[in-house]
N, C-alpha and C positions, 0 to 999 in steps of 0.2 A: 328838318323842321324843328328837333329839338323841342317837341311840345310833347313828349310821353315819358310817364314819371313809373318805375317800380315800387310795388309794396315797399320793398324793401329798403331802397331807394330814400324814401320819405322815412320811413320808421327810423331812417341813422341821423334825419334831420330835428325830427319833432318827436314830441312823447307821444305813447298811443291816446294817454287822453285827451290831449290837444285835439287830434286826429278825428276822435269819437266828437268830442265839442263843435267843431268844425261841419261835420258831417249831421249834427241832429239841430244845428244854429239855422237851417233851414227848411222850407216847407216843402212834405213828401212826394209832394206831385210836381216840384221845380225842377227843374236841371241845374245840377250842382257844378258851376265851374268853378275848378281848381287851380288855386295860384299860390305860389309863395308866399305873396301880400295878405293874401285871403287869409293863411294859416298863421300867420305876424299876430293878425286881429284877432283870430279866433284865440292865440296865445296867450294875448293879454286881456282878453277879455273871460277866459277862465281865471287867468290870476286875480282879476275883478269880483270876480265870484268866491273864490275861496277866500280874500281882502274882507271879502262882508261878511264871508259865512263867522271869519275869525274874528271879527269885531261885534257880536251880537254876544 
């Protein structure tokens, strides 16, 4: 199936705060599904966030 990812796995791909980002980008009573794509967006969508923090 190819659909199961390790901790570990993902940590050599993305940063852990990506990971954190990704993980609190949605609501606590949802089911969070997990995709490459998914962690893409959460990626640049922290860099989005840190782009503002540094431009104020």
């Amino acid at each position: 199936l190819n659909n199961f990812f390790t901790t570990r796995e993902v940590l050599q791909k993305y940063d852990p705060e990506v990971i954190r980002f990704f993980m609190l980008s949605g609501h606590y009573r949802t089911p969070l599904n997990f995709s490459p794509d998914l962690l893409e967006q959460a990626k640049s969508g922290l860099e989005r966030f840190y782009n503002s923090i540094h431009n104020l």
